[in-house]
Every structure is written in structure tokens, then in C-alpha cells.
C-alpha positions in Angstrom: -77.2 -23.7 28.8 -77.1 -24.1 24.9 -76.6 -20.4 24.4 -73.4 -20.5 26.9 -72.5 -23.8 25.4 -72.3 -22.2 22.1 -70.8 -19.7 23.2 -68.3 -21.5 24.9 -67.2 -23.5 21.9 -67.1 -20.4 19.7 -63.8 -19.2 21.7 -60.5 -19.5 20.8 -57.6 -21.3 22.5 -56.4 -18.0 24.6 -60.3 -16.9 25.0 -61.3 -20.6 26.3 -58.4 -20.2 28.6 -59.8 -16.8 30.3 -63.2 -18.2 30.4 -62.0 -21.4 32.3 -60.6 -18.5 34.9 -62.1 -19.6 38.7 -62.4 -16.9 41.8 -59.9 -19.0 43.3 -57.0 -17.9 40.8 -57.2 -14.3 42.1 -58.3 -11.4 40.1 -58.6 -11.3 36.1 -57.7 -8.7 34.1 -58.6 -8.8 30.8 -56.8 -6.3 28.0 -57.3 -6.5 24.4 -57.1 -4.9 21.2 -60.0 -3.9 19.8 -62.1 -6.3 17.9 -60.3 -9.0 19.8 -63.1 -10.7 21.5 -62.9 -9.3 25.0 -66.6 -8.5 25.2 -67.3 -12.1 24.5 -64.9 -13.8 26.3 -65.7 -12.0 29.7 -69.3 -12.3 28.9 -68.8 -16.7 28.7 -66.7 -16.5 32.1 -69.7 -14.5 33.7 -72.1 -16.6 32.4 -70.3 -19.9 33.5 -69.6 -18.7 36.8 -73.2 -17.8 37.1 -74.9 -21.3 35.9 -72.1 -23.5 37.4 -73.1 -22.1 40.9 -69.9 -20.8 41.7 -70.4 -17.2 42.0 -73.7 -15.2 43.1 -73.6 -12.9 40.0 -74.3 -9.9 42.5 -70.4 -10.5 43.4 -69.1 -9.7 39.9 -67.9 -6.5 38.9 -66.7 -5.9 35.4 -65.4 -2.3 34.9 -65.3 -1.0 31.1 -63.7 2.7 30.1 -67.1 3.6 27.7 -70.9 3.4 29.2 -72.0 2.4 25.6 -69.7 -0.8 26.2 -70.4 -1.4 29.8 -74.2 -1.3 28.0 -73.1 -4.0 25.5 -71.6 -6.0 27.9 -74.8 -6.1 30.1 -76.9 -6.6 27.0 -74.9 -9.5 25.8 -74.5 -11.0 29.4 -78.0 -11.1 29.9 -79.5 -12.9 26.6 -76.7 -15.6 27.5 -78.2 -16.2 31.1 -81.5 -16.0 30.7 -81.6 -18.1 27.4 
């Protein structure tokens, strides 16, 4: 929880919002400038969703345009959750 918690808190106002994003709002889109923070911000809402119980985290599907940042993501994602 501390590396999510950091994580968390290292967002910005507009990033914070998207991570606070529940199933229950419909779908997300995220789109971003380079450089912007995307990777981060989607990789917090994955994570919360996954620790706060409220989605099996074989339900979520992130799509990226490159394999070297679907890799990223995944790399990321993964030393949140399992710290």
C-alpha cells in the first residue's frame, strides 16, 4: 500500500481526479500529451482498483498504440501491486 500511497500523492489535481475514476462512471479514456503523466496516472487507478477490491484485475484492459509502452505500463503496474 505505501508504494500506491506514494504514488497516489505524487499526482496532480487533474491526474488525482482520473485515478479517483470508479467502474461505475462508465468507460475512461485517457489522452495526453507526451510526457504528461498518463502512464502514471492509469498505472495509480489500476492499482487502486486492484487493492481496494473493487475490480478483479483480470477485468482491466488498458490498450496503448506502442508494445514498448504497453511493456512500461505492465512493468510499472506490477512493482506498484506487488510492493
Amino acid at each position: 500500500m505505501s508504494a500506491l500511497h506514494d504514488l497516489i500523492k505524487s499526482l496532480d489535481a487533474d491526474q488525482a481526479a482520473v485515478a479517483a475514476w470508479l467502474p461505475s462512471h462508465g468507460n475512461l479514456r485517457v489522452t495526453a500529451a507526451a510526457g504528461s503523466g498518463k502512464t502514471r496516472t492509469i498505472v495509480a487507478l489500476a492499482a487502486r482498483l486492484v487493492y481496494d477490491g473493487i475490480v478483479d484485475p483480470k477485468r482491466i484492459v488498458v490498450t496503448t498504440f506502442a508494445n514498448k509502452a504497453a511493456r512500461e505500463l505492465r512493468t510499472r503496474l506490477a512493482a506498484v501491486v506487488t510492493a
